[in-house]
Backbone as XML, in Angstrom:
<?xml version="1.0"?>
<chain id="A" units="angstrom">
  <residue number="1" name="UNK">
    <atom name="N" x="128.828" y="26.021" z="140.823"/>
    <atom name="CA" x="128.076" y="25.060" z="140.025"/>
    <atom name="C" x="128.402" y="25.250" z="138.548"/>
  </residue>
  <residue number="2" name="UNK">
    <atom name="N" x="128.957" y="23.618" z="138.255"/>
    <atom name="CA" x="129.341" y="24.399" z="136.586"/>
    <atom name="C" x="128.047" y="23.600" z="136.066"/>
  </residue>
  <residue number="3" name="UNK">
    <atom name="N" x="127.181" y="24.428" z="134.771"/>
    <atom name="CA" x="126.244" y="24.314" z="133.983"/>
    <atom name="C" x="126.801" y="23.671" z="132.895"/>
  </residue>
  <residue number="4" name="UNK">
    <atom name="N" x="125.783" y="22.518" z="132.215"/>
    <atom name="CA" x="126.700" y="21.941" z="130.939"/>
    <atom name="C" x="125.623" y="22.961" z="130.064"/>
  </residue>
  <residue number="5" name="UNK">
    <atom name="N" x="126.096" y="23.484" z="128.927"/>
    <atom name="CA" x="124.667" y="24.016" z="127.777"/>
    <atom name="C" x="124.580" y="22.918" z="126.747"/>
  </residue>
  <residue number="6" name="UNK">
    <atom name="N" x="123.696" y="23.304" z="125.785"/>
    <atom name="CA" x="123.038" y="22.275" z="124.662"/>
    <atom name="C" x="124.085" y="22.019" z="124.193"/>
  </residue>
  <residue number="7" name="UNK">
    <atom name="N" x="125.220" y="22.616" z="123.952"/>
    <atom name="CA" x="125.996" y="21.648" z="122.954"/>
    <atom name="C" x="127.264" y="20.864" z="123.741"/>
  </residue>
  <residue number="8" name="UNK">
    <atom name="N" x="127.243" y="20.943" z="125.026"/>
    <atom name="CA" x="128.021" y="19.756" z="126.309"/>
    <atom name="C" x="126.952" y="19.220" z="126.101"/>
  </residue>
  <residue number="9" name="UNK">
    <atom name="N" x="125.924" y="19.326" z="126.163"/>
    <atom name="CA" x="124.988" y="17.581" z="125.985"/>
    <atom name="C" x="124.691" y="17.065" z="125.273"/>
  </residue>
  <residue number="10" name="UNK">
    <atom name="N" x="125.688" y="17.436" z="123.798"/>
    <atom name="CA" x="125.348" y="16.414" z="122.988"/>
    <atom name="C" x="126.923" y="15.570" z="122.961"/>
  </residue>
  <residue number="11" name="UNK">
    <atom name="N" x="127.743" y="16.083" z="123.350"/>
    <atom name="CA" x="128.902" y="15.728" z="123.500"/>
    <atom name="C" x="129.354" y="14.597" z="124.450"/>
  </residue>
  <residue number="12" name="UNK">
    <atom name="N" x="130.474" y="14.364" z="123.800"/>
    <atom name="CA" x="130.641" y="12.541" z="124.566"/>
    <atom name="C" x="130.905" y="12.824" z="126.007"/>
  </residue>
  <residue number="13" name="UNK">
    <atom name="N" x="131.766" y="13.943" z="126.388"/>
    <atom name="CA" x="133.005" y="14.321" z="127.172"/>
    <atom name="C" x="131.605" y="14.012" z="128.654"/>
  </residue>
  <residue number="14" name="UNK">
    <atom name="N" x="130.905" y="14.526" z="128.257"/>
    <atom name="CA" x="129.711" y="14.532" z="129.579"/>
    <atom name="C" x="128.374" y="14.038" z="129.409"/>
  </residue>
  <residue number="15" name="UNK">
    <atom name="N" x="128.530" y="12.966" z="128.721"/>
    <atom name="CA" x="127.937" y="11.695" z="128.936"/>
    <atom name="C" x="127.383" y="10.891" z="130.081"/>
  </residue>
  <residue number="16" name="UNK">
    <atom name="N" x="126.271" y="11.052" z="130.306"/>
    <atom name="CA" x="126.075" y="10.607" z="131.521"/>
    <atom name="C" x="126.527" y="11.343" z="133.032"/>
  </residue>
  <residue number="17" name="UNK">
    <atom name="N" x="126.170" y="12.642" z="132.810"/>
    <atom name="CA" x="126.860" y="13.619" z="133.887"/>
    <atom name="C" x="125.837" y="14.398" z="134.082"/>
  </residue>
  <residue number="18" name="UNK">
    <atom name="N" x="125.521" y="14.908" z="134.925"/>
    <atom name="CA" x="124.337" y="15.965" z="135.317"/>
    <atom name="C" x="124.406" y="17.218" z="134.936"/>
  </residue>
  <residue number="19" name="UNK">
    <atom name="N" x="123.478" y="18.214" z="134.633"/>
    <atom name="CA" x="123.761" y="19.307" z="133.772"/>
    <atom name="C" x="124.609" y="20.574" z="134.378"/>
  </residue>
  <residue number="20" name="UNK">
    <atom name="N" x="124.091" y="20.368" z="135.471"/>
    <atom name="CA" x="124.777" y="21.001" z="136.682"/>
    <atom name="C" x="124.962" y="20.401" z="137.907"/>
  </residue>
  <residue number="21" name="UNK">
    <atom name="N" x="126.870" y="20.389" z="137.851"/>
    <atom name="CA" x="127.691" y="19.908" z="138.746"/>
    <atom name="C" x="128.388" y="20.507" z="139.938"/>
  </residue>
  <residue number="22" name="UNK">
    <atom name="N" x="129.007" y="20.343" z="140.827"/>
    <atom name="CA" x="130.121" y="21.139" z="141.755"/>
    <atom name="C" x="131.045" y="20.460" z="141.366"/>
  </residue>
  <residue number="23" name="UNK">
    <atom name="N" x="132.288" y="21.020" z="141.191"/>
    <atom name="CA" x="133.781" y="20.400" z="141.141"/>
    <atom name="C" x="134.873" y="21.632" z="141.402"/>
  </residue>
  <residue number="24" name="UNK">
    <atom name="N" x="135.961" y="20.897" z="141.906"/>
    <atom name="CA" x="136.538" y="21.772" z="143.123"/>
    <atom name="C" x="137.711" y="22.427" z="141.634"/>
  </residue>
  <residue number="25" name="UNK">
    <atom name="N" x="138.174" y="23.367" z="141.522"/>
    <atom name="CA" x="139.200" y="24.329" z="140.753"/>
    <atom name="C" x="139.960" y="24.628" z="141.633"/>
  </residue>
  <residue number="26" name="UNK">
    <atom name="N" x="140.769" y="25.144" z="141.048"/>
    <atom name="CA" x="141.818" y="26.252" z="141.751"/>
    <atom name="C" x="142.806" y="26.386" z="140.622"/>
  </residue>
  <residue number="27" name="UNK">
    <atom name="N" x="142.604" y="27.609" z="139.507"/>
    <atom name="CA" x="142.985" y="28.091" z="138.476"/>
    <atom name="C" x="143.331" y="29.986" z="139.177"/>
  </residue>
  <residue number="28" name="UNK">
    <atom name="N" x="144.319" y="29.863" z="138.675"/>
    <atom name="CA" x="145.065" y="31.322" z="138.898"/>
    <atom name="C" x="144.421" y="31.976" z="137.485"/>
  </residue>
  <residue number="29" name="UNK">
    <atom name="N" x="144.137" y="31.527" z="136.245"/>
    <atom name="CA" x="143.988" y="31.850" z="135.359"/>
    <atom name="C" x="142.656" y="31.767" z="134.672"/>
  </residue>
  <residue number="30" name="UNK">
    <atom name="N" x="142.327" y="32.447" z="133.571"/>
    <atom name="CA" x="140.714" y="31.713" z="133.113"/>
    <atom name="C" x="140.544" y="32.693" z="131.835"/>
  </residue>
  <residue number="31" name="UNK">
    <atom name="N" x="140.184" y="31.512" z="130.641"/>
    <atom name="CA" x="140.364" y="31.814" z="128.987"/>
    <atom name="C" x="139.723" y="32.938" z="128.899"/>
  </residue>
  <residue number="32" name="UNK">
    <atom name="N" x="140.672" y="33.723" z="128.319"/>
    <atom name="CA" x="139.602" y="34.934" z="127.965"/>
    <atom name="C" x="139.954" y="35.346" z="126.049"/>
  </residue>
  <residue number="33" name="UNK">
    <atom name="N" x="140.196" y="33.898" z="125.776"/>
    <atom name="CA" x="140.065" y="34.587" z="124.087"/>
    <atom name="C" x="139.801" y="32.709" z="124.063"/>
  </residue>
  <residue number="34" name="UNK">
    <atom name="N" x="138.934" y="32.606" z="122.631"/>
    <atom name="CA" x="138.983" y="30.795" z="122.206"/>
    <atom name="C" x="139.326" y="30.932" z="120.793"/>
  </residue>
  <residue number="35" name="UNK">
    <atom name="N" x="139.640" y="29.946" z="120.514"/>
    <atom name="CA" x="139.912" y="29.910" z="119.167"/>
    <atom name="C" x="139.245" y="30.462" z="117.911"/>
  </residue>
  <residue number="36" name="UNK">
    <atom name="N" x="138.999" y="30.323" z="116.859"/>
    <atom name="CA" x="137.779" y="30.945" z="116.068"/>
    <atom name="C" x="136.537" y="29.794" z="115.765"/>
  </residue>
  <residue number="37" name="UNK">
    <atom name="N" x="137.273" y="28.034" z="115.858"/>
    <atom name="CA" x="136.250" y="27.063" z="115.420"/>
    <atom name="C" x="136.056" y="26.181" z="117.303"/>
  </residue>
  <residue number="38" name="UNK">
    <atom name="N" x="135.987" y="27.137" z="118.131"/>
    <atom name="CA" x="135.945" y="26.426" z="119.574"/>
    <atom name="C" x="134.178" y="26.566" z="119.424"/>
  </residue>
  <residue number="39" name="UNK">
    <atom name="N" x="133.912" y="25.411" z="120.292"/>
    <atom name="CA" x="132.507" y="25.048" z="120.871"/>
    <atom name="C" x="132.456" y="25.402" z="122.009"/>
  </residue>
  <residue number="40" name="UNK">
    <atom name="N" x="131.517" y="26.339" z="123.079"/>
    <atom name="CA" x="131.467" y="26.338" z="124.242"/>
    <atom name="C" x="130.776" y="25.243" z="125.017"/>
  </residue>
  <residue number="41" name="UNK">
    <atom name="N" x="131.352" y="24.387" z="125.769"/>
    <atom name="CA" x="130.698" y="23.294" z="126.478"/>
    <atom name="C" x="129.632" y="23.599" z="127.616"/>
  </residue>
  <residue number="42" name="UNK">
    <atom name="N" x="130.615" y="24.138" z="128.833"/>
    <atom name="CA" x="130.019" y="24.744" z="130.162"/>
    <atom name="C" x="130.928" y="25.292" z="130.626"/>
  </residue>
  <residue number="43" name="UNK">
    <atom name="N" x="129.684" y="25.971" z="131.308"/>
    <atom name="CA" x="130.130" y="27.637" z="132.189"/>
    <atom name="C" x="129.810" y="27.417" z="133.742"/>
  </residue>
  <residue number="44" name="UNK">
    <atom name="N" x="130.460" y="28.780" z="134.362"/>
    <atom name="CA" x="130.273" y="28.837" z="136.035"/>
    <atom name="C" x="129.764" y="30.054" z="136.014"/>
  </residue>
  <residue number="45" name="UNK">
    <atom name="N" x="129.843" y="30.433" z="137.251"/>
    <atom name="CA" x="129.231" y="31.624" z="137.168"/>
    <atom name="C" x="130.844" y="32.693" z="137.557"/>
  </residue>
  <residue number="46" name="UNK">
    <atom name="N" x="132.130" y="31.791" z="137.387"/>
    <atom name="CA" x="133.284" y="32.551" z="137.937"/>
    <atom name="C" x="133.910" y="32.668" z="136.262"/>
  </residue>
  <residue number="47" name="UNK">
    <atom name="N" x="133.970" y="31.450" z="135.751"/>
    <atom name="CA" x="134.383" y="31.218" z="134.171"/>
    <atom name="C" x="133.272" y="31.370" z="133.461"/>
  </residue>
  <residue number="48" name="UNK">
    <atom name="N" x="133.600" y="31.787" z="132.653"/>
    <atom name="CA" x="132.528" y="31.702" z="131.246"/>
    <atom name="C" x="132.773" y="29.874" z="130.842"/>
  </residue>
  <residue number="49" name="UNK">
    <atom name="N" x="134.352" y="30.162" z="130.696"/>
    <atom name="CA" x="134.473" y="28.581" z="130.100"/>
    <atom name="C" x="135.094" y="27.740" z="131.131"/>
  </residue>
  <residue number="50" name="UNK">
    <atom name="N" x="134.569" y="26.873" z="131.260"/>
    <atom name="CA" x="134.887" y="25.465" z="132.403"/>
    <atom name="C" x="135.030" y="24.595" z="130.960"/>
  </residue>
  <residue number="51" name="UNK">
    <atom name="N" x="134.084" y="24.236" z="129.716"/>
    <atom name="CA" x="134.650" y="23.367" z="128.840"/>
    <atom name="C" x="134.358" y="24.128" z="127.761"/>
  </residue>
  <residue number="52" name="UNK">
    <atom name="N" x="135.247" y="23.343" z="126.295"/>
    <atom name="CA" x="134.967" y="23.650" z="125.661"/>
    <atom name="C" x="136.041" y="22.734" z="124.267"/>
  </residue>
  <residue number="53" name="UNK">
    <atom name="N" x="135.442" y="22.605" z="122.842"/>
    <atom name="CA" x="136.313" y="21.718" z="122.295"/>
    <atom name="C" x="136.432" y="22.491" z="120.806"/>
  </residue>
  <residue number="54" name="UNK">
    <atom name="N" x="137.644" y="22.201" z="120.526"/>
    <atom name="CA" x="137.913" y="22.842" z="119.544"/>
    <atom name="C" x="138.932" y="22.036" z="118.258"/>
  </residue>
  <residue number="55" name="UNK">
    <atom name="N" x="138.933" y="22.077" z="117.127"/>
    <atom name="CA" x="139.952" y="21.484" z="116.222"/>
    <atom name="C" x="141.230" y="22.164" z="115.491"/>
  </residue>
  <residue number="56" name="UNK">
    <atom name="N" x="142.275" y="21.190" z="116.084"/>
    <atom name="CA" x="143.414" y="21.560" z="115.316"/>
    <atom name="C" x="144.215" y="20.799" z="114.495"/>
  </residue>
  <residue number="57" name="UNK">
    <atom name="N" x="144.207" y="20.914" z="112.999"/>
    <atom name="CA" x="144.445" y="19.725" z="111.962"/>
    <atom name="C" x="143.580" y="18.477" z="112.326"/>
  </residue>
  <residue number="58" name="UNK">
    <atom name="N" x="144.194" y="16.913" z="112.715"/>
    <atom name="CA" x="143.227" y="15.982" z="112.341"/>
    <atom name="C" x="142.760" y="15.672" z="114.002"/>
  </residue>
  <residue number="59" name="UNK">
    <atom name="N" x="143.128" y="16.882" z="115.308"/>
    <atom name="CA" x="142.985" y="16.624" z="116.631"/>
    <atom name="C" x="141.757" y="17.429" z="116.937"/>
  </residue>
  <residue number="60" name="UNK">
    <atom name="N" x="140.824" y="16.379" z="117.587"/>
    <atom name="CA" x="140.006" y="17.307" z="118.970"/>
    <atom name="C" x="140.871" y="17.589" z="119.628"/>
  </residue>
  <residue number="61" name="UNK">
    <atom name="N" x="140.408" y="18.821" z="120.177"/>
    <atom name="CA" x="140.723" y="19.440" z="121.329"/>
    <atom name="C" x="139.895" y="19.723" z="122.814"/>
  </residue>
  <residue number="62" name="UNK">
    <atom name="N" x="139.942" y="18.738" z="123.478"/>
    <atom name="CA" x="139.091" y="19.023" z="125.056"/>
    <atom name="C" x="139.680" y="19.770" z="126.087"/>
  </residue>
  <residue number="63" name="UNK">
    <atom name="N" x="139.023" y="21.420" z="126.245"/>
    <atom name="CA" x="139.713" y="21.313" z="127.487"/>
    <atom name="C" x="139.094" y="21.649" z="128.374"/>
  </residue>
  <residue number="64" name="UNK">
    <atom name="N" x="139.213" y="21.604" z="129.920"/>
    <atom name="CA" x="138.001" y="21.704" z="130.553"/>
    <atom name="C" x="139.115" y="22.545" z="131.743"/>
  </residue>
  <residue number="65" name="UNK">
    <atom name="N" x="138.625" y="23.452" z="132.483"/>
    <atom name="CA" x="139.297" y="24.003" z="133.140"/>
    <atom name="C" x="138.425" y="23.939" z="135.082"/>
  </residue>
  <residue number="66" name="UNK">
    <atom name="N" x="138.706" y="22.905" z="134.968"/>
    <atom name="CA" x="138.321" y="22.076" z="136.073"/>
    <atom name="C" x="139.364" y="20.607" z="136.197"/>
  </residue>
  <residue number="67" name="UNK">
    <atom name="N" x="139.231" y="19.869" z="137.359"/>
    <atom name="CA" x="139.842" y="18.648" z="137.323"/>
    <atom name="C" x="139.101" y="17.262" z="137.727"/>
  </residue>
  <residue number="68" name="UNK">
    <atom name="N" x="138.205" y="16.964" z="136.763"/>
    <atom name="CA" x="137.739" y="16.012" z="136.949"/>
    <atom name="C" x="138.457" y="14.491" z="137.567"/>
  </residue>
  <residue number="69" name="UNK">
    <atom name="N" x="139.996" y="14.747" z="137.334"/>
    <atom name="CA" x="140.710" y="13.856" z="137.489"/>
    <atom name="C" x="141.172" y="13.897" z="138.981"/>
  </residue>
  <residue number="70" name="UNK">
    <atom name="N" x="141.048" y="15.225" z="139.997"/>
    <atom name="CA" x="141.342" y="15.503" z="141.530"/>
    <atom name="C" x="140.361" y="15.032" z="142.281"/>
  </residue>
  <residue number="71" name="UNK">
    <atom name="N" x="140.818" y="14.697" z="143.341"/>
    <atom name="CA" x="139.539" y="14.065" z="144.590"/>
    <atom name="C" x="139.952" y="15.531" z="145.560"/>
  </residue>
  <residue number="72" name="UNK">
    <atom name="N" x="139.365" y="15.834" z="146.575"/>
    <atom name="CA" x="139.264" y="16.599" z="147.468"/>
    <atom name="C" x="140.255" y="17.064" z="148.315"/>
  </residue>
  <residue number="73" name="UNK">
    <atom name="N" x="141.089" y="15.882" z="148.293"/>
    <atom name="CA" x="142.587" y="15.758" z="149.542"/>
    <atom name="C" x="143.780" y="16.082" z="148.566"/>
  </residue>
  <residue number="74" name="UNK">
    <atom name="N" x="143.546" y="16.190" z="147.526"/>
    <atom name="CA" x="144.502" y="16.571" z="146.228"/>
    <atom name="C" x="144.233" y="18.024" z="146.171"/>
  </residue>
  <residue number="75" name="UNK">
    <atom name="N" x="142.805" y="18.554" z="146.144"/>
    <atom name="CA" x="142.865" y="19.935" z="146.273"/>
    <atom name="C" x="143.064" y="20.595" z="148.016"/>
  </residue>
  <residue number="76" name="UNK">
    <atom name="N" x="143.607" y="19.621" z="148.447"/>
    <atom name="CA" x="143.850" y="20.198" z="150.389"/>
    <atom name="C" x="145.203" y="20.087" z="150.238"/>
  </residue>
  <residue number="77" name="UNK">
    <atom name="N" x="145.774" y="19.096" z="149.730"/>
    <atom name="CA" x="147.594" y="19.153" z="149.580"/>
    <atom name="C" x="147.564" y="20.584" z="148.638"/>
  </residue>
  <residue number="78" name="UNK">
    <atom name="N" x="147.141" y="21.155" z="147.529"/>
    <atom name="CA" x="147.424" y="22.306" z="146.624"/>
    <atom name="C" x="147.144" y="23.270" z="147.308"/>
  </residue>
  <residue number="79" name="UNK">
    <atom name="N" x="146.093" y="23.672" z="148.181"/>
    <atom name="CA" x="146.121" y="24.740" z="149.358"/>
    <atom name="C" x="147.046" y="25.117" z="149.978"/>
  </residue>
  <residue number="80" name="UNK">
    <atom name="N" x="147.179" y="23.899" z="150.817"/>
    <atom name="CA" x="148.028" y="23.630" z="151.591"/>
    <atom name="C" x="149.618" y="24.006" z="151.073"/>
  </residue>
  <residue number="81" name="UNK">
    <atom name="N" x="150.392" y="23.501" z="150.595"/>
    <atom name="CA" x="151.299" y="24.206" z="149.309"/>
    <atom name="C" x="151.259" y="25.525" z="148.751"/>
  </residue>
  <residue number="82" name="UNK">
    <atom name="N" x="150.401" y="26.186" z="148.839"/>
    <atom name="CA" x="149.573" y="27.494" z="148.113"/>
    <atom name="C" x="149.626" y="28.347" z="149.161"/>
  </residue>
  <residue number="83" name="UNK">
    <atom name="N" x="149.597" y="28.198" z="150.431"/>
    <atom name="CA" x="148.722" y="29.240" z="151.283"/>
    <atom name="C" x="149.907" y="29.756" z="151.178"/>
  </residue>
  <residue number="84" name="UNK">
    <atom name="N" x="151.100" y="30.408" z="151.229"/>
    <atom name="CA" x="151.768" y="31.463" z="152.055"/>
    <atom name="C" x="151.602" y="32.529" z="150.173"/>
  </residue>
  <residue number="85" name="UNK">
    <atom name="N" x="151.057" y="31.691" z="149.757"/>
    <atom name="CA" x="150.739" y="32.526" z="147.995"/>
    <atom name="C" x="149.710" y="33.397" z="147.977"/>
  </residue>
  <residue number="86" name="UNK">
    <atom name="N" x="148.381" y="31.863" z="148.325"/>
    <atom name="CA" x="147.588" y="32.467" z="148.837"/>
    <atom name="C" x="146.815" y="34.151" z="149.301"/>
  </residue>
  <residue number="87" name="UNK">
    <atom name="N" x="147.838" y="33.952" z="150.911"/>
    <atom name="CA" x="147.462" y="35.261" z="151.385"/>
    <atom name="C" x="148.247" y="35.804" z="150.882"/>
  </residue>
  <residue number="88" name="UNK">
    <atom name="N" x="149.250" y="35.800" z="149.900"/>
    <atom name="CA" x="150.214" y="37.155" z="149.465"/>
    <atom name="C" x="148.822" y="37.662" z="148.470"/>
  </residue>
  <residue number="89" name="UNK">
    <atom name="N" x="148.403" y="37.023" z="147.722"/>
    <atom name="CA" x="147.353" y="37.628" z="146.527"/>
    <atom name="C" x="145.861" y="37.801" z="147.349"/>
  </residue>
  <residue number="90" name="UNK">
    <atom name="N" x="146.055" y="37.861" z="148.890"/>
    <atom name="CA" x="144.431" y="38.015" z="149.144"/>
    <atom name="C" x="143.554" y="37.174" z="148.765"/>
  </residue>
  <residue number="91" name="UNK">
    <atom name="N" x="143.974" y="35.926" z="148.620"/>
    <atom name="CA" x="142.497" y="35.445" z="148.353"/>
    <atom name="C" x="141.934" y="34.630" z="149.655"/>
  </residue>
  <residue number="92" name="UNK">
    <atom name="N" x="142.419" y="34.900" z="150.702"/>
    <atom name="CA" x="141.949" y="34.433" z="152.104"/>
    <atom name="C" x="142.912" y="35.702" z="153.064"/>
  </residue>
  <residue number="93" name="UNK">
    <atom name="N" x="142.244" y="36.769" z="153.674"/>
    <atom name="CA" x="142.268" y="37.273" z="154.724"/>
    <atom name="C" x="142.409" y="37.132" z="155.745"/>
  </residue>
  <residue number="94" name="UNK">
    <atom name="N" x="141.963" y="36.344" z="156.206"/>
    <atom name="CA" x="142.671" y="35.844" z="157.819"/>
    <atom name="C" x="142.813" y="34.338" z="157.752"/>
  </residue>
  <residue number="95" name="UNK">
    <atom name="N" x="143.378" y="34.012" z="158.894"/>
    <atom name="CA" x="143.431" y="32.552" z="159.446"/>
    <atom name="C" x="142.289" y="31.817" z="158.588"/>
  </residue>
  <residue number="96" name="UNK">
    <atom name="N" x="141.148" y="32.611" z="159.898"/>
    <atom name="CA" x="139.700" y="32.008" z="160.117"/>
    <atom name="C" x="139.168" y="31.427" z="158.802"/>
  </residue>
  <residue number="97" name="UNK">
    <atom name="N" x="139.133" y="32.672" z="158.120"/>
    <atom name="CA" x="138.992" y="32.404" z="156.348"/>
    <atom name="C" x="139.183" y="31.405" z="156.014"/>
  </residue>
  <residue number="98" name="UNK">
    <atom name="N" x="140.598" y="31.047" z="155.996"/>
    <atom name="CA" x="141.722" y="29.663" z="155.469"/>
    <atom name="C" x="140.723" y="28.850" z="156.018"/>
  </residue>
  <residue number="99" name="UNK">
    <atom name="N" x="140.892" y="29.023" z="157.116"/>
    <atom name="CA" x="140.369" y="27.074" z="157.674"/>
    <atom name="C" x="138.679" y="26.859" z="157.333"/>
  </residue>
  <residue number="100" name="UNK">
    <atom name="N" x="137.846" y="28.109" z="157.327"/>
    <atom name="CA" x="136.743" y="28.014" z="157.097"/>
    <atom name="C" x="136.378" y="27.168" z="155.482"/>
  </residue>
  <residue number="101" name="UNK">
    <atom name="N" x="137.336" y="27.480" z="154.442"/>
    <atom name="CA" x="137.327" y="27.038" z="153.375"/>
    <atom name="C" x="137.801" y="25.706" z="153.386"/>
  </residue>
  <residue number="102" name="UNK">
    <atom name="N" x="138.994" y="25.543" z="154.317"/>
    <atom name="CA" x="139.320" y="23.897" z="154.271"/>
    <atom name="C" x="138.340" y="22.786" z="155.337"/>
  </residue>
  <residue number="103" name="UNK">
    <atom name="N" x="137.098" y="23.337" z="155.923"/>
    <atom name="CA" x="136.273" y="23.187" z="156.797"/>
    <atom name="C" x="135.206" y="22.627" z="155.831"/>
  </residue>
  <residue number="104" name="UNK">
    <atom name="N" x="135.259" y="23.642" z="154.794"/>
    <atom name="CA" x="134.086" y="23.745" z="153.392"/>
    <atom name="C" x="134.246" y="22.078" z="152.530"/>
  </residue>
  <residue number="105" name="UNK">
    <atom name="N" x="135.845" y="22.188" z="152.179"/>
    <atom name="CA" x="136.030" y="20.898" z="151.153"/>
    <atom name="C" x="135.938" y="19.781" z="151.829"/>
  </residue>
  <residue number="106" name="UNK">
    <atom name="N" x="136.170" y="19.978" z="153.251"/>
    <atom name="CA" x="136.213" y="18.689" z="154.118"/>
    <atom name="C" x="134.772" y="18.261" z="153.743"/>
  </residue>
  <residue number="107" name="UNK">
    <atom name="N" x="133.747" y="19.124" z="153.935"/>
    <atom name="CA" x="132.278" y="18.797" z="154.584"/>
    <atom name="C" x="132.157" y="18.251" z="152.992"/>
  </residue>
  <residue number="108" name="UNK">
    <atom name="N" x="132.544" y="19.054" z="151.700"/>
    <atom name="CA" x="132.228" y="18.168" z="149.983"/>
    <atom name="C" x="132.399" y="17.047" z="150.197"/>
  </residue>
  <residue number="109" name="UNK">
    <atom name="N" x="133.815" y="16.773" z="150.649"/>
    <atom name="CA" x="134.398" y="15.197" z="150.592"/>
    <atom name="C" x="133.450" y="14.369" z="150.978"/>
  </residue>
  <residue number="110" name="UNK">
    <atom name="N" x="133.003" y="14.431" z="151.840"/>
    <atom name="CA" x="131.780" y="13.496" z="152.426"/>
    <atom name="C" x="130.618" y="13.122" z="151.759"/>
  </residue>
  <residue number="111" name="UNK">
    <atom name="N" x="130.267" y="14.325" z="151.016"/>
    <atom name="CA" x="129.494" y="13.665" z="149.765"/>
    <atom name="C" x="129.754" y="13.627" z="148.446"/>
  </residue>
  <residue number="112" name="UNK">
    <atom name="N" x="131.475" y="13.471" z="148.351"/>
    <atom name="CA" x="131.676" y="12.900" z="146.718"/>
    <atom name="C" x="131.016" y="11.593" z="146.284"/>
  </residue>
  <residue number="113" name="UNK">
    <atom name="N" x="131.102" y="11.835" z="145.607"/>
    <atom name="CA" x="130.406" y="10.510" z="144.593"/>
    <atom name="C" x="131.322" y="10.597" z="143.739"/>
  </residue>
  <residue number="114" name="UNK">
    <atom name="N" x="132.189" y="9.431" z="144.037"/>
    <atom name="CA" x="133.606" y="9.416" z="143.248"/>
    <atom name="C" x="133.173" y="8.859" z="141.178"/>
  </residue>
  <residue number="115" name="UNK">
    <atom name="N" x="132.153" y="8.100" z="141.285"/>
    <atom name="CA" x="131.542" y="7.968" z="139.282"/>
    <atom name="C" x="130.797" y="9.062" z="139.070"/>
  </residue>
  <residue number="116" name="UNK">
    <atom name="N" x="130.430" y="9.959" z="139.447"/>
    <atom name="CA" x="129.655" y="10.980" z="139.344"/>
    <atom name="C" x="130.988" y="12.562" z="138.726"/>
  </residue>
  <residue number="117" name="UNK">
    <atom name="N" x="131.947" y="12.219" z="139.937"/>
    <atom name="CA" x="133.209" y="13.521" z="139.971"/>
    <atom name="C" x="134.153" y="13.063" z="138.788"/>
  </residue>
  <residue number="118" name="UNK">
    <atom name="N" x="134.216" y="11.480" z="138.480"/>
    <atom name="CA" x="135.001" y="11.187" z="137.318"/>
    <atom name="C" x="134.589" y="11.288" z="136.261"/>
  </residue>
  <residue number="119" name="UNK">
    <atom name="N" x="133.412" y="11.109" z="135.810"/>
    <atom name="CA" x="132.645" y="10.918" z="134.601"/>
    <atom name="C" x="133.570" y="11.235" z="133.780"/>
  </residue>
  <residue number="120" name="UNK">
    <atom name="N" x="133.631" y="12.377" z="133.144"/>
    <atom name="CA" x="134.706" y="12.965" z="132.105"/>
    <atom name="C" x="135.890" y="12.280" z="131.794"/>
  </residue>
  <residue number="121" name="UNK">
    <atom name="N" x="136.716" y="11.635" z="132.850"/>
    <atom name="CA" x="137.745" y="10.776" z="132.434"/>
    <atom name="C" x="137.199" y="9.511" z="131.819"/>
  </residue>
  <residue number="122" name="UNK">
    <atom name="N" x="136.382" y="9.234" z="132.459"/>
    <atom name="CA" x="135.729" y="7.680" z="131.985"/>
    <atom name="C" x="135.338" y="7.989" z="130.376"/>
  </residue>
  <residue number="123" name="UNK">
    <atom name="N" x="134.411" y="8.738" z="130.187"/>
    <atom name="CA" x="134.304" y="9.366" z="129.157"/>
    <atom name="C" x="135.480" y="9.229" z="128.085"/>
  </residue>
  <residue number="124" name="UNK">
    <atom name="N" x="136.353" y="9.565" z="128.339"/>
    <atom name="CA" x="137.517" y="10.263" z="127.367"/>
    <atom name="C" x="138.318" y="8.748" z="127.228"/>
  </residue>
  <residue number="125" name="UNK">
    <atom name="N" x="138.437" y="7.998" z="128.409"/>
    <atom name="CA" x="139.356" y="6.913" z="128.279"/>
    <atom name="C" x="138.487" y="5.912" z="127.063"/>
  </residue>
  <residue number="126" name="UNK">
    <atom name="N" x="137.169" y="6.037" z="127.166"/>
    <atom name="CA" x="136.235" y="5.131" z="126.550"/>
    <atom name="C" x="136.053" y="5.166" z="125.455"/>
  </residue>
  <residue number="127" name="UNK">
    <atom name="N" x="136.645" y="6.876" z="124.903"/>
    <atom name="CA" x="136.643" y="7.351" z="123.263"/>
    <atom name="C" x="137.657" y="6.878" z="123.045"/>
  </residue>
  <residue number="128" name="UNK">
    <atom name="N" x="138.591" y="7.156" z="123.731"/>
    <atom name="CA" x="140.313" y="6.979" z="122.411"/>
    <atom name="C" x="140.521" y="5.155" z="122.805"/>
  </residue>
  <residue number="129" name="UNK">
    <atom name="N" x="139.645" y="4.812" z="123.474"/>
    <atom name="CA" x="139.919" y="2.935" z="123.651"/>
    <atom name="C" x="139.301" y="2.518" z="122.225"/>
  </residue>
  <residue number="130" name="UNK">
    <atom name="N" x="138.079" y="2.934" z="122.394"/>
    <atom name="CA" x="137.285" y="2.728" z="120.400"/>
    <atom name="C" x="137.770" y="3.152" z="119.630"/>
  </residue>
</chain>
């Protein structure tokens, strides 16, 4: 569950988004230094930072380390692609494991709420259109 804090809700990026969301990751990596003028958006309980925005010369900077822009079968093709990686780094132990997790995103899919999982793009397309 990523948490938005007070200053993701004053922000455009999650506009109309619930404060706390599920959205599917799969990051090998996760920020562990921010800039000196970064804003923390929202956190997980795996990341500190899922968002956060920061300025460089006359650019925002959004980045969110999630994919608001993936549906469910996008993160089953990246598994899928992934697994013989996967179990080299342990992060699924057996078979059972594997499929239990692709058992897991199946059962999400069913209740995406595809304007709910996009928000953030809508968001962002709606700023740089104005």
């Amino acid at each position: 569950d990523v948490i938005i804090n007070n200053e993701g809700q004053k922000h455009f990026i999650y506009k109309d988004k619930k404060n706390i969301f599920t959205t599917p990751a799969f990051n090998f990596d996760e920020v562990s230094e921010l800039p000196k003028n970064a804003i923390l958006l929202s956190s997980d309980k795996v990341n500190n930072v899922m968002g956060v925005i920061f300025e460089v010369g006359n650019s925002e900077i959004i980045g969110l380390q999630y994919h608001p822009d993936y549906e469910y079968f996008q993160m089953l093709n990246l598994i899928a692609g992934r697994k013989e990686r996967l179990f080299k780094n342990k992060n699924f132990l057996s078979e059972e494991e594997y499929q239990s997790h692709i058992k897991y995103i199946n059962s999400q899919n069913e209740l995406l709420d595809f304007n709910s999982r996009t928000c953030e793009v809508r968001n962002w397309l709606n700023y740089i259109k104005n």
